[in-house]
C-alpha positions in Angstrom: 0.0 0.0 0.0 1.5 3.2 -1.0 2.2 6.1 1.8 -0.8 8.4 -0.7 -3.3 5.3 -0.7 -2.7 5.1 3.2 -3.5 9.1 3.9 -6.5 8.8 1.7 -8.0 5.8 3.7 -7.6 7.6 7.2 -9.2 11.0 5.7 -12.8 11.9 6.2 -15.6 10.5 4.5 -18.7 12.6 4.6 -22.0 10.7 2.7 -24.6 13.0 2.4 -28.0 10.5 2.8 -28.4 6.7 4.5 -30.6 5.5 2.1 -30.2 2.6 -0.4 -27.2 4.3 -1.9 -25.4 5.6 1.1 -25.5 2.8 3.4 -23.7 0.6 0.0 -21.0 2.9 -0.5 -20.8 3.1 3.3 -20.3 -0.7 3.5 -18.3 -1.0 0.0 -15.2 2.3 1.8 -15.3 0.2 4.9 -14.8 -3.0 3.2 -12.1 -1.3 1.1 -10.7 0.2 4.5 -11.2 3.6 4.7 -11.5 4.1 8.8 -13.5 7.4 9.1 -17.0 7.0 7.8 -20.2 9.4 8.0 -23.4 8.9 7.4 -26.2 12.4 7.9 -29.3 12.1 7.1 -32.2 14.3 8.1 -34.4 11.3 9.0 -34.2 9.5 12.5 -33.8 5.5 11.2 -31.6 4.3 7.8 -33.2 3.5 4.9 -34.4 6.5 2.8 -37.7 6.1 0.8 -37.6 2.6 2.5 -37.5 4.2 6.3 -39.3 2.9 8.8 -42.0 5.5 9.2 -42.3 6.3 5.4 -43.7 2.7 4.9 -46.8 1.1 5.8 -48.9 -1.9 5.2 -50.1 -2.7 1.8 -47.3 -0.6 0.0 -45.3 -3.3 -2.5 -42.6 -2.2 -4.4 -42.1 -3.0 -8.3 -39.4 -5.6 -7.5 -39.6 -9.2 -6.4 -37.5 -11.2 -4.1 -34.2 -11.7 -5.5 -34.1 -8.2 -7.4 -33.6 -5.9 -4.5 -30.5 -6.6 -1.8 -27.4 -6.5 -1.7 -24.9 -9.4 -2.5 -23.4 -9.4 1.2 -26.8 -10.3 2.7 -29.4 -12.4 1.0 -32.9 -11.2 1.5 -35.5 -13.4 3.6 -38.6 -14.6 1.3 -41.6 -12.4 1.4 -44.5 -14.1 3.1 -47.1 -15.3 1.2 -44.5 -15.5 -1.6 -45.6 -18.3 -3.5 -48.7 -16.9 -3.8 -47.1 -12.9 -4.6 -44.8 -14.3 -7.2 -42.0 -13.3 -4.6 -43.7 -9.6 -4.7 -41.5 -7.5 -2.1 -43.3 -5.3 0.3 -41.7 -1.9 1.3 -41.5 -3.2 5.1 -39.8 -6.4 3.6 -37.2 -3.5 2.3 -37.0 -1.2 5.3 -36.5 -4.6 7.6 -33.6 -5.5 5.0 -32.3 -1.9 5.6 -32.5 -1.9 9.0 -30.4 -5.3 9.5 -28.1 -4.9 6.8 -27.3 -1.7 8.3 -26.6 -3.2 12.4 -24.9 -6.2 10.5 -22.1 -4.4 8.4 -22.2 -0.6 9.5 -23.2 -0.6 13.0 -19.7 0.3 15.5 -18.3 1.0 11.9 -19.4 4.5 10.7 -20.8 7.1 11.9 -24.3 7.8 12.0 -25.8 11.4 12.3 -29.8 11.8 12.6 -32.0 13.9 12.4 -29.8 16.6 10.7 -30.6 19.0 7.6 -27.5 19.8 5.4 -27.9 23.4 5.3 -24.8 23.8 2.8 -21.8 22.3 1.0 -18.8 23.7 0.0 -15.2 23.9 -0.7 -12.8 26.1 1.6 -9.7 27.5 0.6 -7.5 24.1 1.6 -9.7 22.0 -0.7 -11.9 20.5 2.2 -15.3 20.3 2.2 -17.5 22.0 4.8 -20.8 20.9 5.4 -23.4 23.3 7.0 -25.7 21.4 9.2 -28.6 22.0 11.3 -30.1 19.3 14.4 -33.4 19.3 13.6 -34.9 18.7 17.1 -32.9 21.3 19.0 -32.2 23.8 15.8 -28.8 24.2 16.8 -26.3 24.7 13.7 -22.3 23.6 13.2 -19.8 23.1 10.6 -18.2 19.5 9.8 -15.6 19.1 7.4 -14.8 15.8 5.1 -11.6 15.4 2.9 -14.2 13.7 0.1 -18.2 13.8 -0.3 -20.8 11.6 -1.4 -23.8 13.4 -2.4 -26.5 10.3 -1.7 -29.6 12.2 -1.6 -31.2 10.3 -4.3 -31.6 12.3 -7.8 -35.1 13.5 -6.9 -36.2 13.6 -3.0 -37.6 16.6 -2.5 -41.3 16.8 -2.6 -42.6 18.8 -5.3 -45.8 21.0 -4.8 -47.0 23.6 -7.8 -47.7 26.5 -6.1 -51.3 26.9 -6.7 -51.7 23.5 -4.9 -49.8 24.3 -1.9 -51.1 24.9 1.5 -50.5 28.3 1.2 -52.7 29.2 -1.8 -54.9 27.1 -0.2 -55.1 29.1 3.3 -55.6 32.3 0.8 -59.0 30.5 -0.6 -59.7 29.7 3.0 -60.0 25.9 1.9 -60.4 23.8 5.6 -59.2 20.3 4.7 -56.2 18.3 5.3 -53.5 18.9 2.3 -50.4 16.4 2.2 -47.9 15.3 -0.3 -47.7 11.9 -0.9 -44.3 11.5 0.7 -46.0 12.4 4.2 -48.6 9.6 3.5 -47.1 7.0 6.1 -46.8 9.5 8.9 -50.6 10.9 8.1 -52.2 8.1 7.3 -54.0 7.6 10.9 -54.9 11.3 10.8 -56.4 10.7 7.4 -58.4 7.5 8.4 -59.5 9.7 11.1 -60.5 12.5 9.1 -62.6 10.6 6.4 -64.6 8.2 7.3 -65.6 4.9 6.0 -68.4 4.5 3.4 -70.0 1.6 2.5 -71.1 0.6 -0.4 -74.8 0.4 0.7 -74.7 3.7 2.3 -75.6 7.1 0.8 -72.1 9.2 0.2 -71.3 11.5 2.3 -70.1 15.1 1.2 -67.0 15.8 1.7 -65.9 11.8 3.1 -63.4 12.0 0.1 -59.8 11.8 -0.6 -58.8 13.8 -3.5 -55.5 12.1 -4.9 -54.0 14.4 -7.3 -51.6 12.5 -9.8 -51.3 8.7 -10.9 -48.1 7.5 -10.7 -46.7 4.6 -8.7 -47.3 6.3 -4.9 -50.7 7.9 -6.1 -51.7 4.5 -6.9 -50.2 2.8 -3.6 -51.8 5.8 -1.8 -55.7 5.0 -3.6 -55.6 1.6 -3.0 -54.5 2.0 0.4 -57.2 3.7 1.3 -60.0 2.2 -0.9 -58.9 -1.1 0.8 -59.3 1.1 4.2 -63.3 1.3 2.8 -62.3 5.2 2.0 -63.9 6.7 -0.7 -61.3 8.1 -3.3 -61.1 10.3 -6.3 -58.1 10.2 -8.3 -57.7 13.0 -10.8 -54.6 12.3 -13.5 -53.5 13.7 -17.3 -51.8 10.6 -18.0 -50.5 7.5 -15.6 -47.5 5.8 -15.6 -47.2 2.8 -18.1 -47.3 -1.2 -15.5 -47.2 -4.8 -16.7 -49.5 -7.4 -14.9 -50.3 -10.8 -15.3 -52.1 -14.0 -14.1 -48.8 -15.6 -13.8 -45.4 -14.0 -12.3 -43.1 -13.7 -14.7 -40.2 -16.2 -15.5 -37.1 -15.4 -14.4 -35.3 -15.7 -17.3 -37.3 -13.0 -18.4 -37.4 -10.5 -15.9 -34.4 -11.1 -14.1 -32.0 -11.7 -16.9 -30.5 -9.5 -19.9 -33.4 -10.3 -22.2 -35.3 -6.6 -21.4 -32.0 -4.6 -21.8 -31.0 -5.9 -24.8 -34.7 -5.2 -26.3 -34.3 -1.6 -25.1 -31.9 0.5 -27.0 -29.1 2.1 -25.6 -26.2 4.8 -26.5 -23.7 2.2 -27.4 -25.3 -1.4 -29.1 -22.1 -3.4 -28.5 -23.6 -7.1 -29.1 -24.5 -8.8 -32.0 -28.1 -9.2 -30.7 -28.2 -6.1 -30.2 -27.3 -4.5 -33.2 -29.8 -6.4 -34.9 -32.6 -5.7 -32.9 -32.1 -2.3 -33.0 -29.7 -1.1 -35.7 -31.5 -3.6 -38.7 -35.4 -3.0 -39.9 -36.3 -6.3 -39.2 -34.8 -6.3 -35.5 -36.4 -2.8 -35.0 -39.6 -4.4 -35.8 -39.1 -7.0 -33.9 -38.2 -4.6 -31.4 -41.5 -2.5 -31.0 -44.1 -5.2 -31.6 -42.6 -7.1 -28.1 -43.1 -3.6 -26.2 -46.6 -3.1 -27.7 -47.7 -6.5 -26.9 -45.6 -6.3 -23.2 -47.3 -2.5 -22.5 -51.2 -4.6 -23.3 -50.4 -7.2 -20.8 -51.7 -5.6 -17.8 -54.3 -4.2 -19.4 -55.9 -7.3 -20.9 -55.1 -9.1 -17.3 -57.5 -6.6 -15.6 -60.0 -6.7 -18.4 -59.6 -2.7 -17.9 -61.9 -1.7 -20.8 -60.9 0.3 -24.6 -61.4 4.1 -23.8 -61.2 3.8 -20.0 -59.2 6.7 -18.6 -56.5 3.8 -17.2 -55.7 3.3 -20.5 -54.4 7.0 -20.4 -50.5 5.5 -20.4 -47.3 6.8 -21.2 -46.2 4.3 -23.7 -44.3 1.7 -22.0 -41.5 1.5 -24.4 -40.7 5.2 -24.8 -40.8 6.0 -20.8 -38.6 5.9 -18.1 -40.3 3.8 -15.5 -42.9 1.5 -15.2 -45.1 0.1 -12.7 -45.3 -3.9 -12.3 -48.0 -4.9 -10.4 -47.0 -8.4 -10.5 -49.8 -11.1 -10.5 -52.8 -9.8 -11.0 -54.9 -9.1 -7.3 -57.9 -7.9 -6.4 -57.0 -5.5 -3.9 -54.5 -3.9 -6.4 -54.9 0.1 -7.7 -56.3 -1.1 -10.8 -58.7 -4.0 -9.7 -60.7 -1.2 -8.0 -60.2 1.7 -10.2 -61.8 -0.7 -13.0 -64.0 -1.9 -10.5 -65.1 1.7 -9.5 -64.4 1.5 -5.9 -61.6 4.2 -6.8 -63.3 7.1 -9.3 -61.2 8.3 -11.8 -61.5 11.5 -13.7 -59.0 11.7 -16.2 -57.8 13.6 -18.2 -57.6 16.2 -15.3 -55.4 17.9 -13.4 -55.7 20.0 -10.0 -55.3 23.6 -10.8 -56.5 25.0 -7.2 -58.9 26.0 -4.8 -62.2 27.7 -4.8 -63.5 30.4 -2.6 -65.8 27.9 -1.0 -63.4 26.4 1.8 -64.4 23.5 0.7 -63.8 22.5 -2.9 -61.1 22.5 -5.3 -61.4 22.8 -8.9 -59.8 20.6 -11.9 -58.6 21.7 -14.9 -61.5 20.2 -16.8 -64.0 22.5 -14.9 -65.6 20.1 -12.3 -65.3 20.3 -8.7 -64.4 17.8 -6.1 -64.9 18.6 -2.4 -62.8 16.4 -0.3 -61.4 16.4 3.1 -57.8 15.6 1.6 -55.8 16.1 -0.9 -52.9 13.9 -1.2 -50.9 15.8 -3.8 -48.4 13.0 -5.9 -47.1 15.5 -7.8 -43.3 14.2 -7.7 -39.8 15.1 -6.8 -37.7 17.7 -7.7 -33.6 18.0 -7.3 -32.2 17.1 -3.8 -29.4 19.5 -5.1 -30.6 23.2 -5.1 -30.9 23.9 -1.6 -27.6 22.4 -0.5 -25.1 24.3 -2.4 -25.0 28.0 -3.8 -25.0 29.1 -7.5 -21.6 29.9 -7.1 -20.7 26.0 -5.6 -22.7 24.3 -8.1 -21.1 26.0 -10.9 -18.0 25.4 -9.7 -18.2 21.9 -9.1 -20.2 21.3 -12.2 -23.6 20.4 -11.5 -25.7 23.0 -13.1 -27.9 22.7 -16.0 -27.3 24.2 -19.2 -27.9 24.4 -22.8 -25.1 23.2 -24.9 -23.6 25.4 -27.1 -22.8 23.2 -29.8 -25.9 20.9 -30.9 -24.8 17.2 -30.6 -25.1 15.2 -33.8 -26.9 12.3 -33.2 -25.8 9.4 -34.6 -29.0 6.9 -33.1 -31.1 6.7 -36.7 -32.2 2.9 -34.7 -34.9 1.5 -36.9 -36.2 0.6 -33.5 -36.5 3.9 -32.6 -39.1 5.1 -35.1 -42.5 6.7 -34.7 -41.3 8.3 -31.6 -43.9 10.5 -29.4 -43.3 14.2 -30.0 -40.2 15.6 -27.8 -40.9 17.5 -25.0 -38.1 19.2 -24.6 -37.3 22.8 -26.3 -33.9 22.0 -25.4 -31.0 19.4 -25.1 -30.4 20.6 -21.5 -27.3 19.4 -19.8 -26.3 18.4 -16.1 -22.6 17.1 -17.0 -22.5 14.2 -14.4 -19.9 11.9 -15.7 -21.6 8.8 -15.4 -24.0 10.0 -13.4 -21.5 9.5 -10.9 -19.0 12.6 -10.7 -19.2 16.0 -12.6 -17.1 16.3 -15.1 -15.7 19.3 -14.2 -14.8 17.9 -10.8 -13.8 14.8 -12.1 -9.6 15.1 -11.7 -9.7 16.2 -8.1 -11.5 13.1 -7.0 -13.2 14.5 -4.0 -17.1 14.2 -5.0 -18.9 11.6 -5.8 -22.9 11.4 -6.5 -24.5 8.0 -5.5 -28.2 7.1 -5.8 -29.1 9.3 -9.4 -28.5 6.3 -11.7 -32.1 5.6 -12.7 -32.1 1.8 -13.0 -34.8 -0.6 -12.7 -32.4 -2.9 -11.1 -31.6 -0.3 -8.0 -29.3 -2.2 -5.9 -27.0 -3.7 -8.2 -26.4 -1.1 -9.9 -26.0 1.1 -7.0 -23.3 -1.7 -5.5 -21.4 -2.0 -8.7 -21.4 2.3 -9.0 -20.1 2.2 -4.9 -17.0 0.1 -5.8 -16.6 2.5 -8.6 -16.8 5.4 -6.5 -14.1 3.9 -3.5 -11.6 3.1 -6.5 -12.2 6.8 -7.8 -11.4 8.3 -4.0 -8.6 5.5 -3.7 -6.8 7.1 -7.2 -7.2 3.3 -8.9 -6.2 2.8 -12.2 -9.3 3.3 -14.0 -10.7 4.2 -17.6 -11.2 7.7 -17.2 -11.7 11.3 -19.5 -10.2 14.2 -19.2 -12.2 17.2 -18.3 -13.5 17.9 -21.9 -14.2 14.8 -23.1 -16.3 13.4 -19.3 -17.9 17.3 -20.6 -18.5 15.6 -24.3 -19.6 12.8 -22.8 -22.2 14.1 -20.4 -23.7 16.1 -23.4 -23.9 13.3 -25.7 -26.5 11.2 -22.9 -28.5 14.4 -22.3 -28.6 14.4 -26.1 -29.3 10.7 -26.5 -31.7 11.2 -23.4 -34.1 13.3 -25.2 -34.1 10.8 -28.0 -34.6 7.8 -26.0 -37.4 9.5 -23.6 -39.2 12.3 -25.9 -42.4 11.9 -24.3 -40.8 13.0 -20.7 -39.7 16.2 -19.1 -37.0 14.6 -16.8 -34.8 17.2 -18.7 -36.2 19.8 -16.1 -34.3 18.4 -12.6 -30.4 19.1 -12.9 -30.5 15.4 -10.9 -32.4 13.4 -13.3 -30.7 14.4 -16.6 -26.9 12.5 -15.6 -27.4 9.0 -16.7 -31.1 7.6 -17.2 -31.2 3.8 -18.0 -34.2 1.9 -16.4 -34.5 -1.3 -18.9 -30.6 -1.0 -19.7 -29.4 -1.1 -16.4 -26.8 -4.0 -17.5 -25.1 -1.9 -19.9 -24.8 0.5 -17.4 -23.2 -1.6 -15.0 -21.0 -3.2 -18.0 -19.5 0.0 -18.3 -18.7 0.7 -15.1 -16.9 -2.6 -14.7 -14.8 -2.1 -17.8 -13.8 1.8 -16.2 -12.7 -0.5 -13.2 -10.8 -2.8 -16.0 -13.0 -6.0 -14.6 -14.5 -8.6 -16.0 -18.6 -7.1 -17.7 -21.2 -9.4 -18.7 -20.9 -12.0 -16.0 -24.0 -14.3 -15.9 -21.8 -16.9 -18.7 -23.9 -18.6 -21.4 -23.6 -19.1 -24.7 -23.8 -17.1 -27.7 -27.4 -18.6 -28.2 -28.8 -18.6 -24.5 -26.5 -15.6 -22.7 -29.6 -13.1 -22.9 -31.6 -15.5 -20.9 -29.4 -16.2 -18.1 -30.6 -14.8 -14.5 -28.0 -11.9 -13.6 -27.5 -12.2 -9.7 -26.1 -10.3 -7.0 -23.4 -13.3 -6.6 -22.1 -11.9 -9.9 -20.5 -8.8 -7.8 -20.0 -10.3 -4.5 -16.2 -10.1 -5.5 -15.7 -6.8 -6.5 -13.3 -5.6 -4.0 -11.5 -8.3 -3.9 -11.0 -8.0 -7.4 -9.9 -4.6 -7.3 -7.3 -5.3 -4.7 -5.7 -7.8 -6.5 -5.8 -5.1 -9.7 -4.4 -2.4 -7.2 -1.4 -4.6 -6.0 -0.9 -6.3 -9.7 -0.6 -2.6 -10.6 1.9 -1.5 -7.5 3.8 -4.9 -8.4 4.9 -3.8 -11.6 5.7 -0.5 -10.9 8.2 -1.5 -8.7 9.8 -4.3 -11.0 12.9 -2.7 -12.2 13.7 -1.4 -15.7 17.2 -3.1 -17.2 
């Protein structure tokens, strides 16, 4: 171990979040021993959208059993898993969390509650200084870290249009309850209070309504959560997010394995099946007619009928997530929205409050007067209230518009007939890899972990943490110079907007990076081959590799790996020239 290597391990690591992504890269520097670890995090137990307190019974998650832990710790089967397909539930994942984190981290790093990160920046000496604030006694300090992980998740902040916030609503005098859906857990008693139940032989009564405002994957959660609590519940929407369903789980060798990336097209096609399924007419046919039959499946599983408003779908192939509702049940979001025990009026969005006190009014002129309104109206950047204009332009992780138009090269037959672009501009956030800004990316100081949008969370997120330690450590690694990690960057946001018209993700700086989803295992190819390690590791054959099951055992030997790199590497620098 070189005298540099040895200084870096003993400096201070501060990671910014202990969610998902934080508690990995916590685990993966400790493993790799650094010796001073911190975690802060604003909320009082580990586990970040998973925390106990922001989950609560009934809430499943898109993955099933198998898809969401870490390769140190299996995860226990789910009960009733032979009957869920395996389906996970979010207290499955917080429980996971929870024991992963006294198992590896506990007595290891440092963990700091119940703190808000006021502010981050870079003093004259190149440290870091992090502005924090206890939240239950408000008292303020300083700390200072040698290196930072930023793991606040691309998009965590609760995101409330001004016209819907409590504040215009106080203005129209409007009495109810107003929550985002990301208080949902901690309100849900208050809310079961608040509204009562109403059954179905009973005579409605006004106002005994939830307004939910929105229909992606927590709206959903959120209506059938209370539908299934006998609440009555409107849920108004534009357009909802695109989900898969079925009688039957699916196979493994389907969902679990290569077979969905290499039918989604990516920046680089770099197999043969690839090419031809996305660079050749008849592949690119092939290509969009198993995406138009996969985004009918759930559909035609809950006989949800032609011109209902939950056919009012992003399409499947051209978005950026996906809800999978698994096996088809009948206490699901869209067993009862077809079944009418949850309304929908769609399309329709929430556009304020009227002078009533009691009602507020859609955008396609009716009125709903409910008790609460649970506003799932998304996430914006975890970013812009931690560091100043001045900090984020310095370090590189402000948006921009390009002044040189990338030519795109991506004239996929497979990607033809595309929705109309949203976007009036290839905007930028130049996150190399969506894992250091490009600017920043000699110094080796920052790292972002947790705003790699994969479908396979976990994974990816372990595989980007052994990245990041080999970054801090100054490995031996593939990397650009400043310009070309700057070229780079552009070239995503530009094949971004291709790949995802139909969204605005363009408009958080957090979400613009590196957006995968379906091609989550070229993501993680490419951050093995950065590393100089082995990629595409579940074996097969050149006939059956796309169907084999990729594990979490695949990357249970990453640091080791990387070790043996680093000392091949200090082993030859220290042979002798004759």
């Amino acid at each position: 171990m070189s005298a540099s290597r040895a200084e870096i391990l003993r400096e201070r690591i501060g990671i910014i979040g202990a969610g998902v992504s934080g508690l990995i890269n916590a685990h993966v520097l400790l493993q790799d021993g650094f010796t001073d670890v911190t975690l802060i995090t604003r909320d009082k137990y580990v586990g970040g959208t998973w925390m106990r307190g922001r989950v609560y019974p009934g809430l499943y998650m898109n993955s099933v059993h198998g898809e969401f832990n870490f390769s140190a710790m299996e995860m226990p089967l789910p009960e009733n898993s032979a009957e869920s397909g395996g389906r996970l539930s979010g207290q499955d994942v917080c429980n996971y969390m929870e024991k992963f984190t006294e198992k590896y981290l506990a007595g290891k790093a440092k963990f700091i509650h119940e703190t808000e990160v006021l502010n981050i920046e870079r003093d004259e000496q190149g440290k870091w200084n992090v502005a924090v604030k206890d939240i239950p006694s408000g008292s303020e300090g300083v700390m200072t870290f040698s290196r930072i992980i930023l793991s606040t998740g691309g998009l965590s902040n609760a995101y409330i249009p001004a016209e819907l916030s409590r504040e215009a609503a106080g203005k129209a005098g409007f009495s109810g309850l107003i929550i985002h859906s990301s208080q949902f857990a901690s309100c849900l008693d208050e809310i079961l209070d608040v509204v009562k139940p109403t059954r179905s032989n009973e005579r409605e009564v006004e106002g005994d309504i939830v307004l939910v405002v929105g229909c992606g994957k927590s709206a959903q959660d959120v209506c059938a959560k209370l539908a299934n609590e006998g609440r009555k519940v409107i849920v108004a929407f534009e357009k909802t997010v695109p989900f898969v369903a079925g009688p039957k789980p699916t196979p493994d060798f389907i969902r679990k394995s290569r077979l969905l990336s290499a039918l989604s097209p990516h920046i680089t096609l770099s197999t043969r099946l690839e090419r031809f399924l996305h660079a050749t007419t008849i592949g690119g046919a092939i290509t969009q007619w198993f995406w138009s039959i996969m985004s009918t499946m759930g559909s035609k599983a809950y006989s949800i009928p032609e011109g209902s408003s939950l056919r009012r779908t992003y399409p499947l192939y051209w978005h950026y997530s996906s809800t999978d509702e698994g096996i088809v049940r009948n206490n699901s979001f869209h067993a009862l929205a077809t079944a009418g025990v949850v309304r929908t009026i769609a399309p329709a969005r929430m556009v304020g409050y009227a002078n009533d006190g009691k009602s507020v009014i859609l955008s396609n002129g009716e009125t709903v007067k409910p008790k609460v309104v649970v506003l799932a109206t998304g996430y914006q950047s975890s970013w812009t209230n931690i560091f100043t204009v001045t900090t984020a332009e310095e370090l590189g992780i402000s948006k921009y518009i390009p002044q040189a138009k990338v030519q795109a090269s991506w004239n996929y037959p497979s990607l033809k007939n595309a929705p109309a672009p949203q976007s009036d501009g290839a905007w930028v956030t130049p996150i190399y890899r969506g894992l250091v800004p490009a600017k920043n990316i000699a110094r080796r100081d920052f790292a972002i972990a947790g705003a790699l949008y994969a479908a396979n969370f976990t994974h990816t997120t372990e595989v980007a943490a052994h990245w990041i330690s080999s970054y801090f450590q100054g490995d031996d690694m593939r990397l650009p110079g400043v310009e070309d990690a700057l070229k780079d960057a552009e070239e995503h946001a530009a094949w971004t907007a291709v790949r995802f018209p139909d969204t605005k993700i363009w408009k958080n700086p957090s979400s613009t990076a590196n957006v995968h989803f379906f091609t989550w295992p070229q993501a993680v190819d490419q951050l093995l081959v950065d590393m100089h390690l082995p990629s595409m590791r579940s074996d097969g054959n050149w006939l059956n590799w796309v169907f084999k099951v990729v594990s979490p055992k695949e990357i249970a030997t990453l640091g080791e790996e990387r070790r043996a790199k680093r000392e091949a590497s200090s082993l030859k620098l220290e042979v002798p020239t004759s």
